[in-house]
C-alpha positions as CSV (number, residue, x, y, z in Angstrom):
1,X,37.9,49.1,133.0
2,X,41.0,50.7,132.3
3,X,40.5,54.2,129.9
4,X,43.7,56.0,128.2
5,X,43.1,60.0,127.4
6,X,45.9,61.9,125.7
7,X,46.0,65.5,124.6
8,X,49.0,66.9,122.8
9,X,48.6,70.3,120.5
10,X,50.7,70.9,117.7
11,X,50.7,72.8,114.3
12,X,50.0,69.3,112.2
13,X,46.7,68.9,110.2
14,X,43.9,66.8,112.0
15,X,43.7,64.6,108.7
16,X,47.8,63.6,108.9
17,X,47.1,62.9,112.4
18,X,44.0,60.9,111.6
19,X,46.1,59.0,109.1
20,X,48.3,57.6,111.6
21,X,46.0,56.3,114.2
22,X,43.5,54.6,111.3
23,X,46.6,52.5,110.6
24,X,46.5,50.2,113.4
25,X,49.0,47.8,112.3
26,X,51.8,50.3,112.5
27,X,51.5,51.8,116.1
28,X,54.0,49.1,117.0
29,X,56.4,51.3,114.5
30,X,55.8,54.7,116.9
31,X,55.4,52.6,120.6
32,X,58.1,50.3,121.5
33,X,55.4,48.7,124.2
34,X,52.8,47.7,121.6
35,X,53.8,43.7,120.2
36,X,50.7,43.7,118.2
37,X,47.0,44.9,117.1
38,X,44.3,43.1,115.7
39,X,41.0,45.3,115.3
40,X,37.6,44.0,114.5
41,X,36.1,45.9,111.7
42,X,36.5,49.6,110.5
43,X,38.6,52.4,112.9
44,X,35.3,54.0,113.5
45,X,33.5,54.5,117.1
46,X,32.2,51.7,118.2
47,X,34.4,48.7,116.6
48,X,36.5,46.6,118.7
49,X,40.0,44.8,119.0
50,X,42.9,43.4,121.3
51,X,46.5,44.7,121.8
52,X,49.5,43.1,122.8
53,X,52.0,45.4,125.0
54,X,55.2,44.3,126.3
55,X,53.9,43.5,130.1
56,X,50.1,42.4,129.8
57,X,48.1,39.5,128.3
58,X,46.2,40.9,125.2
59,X,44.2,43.5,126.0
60,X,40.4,44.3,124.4
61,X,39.7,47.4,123.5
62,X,36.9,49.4,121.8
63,X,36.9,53.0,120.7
64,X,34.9,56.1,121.3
């Protein structure tokens, strides 16, 4: 199983930040590596999806 972890710390409101990762279908738009997104049901813990990146068959994913 393959886990990615990222922490960056900024002055930017949680809720902005929030905004942009709910919106699956645009993190192509801020990573050149992502060629598409599909996610199963609400961004909430729990659901589940694939991604597409540049050097990998999709990939499944759920979040936590």
């Amino acid at each position: 199983m393959y886990t990615f972890e990222e922490t960056l710390t900024g002055n930017v409101k949680a809720a902005d930040v929030w905004k942009l990762y709910e919106d699956v279908n645009r993190w192509p738009d801020w990573n050149e590596a992502i060629n598409g997104i599909e996610l199963d049901g609400p961004f909430e813990s729990g659901s589940t999806g694939s991604i597409q990146v540049l050097i990998a068959p999709p990939l499944g994913f759920r979040l936590d």
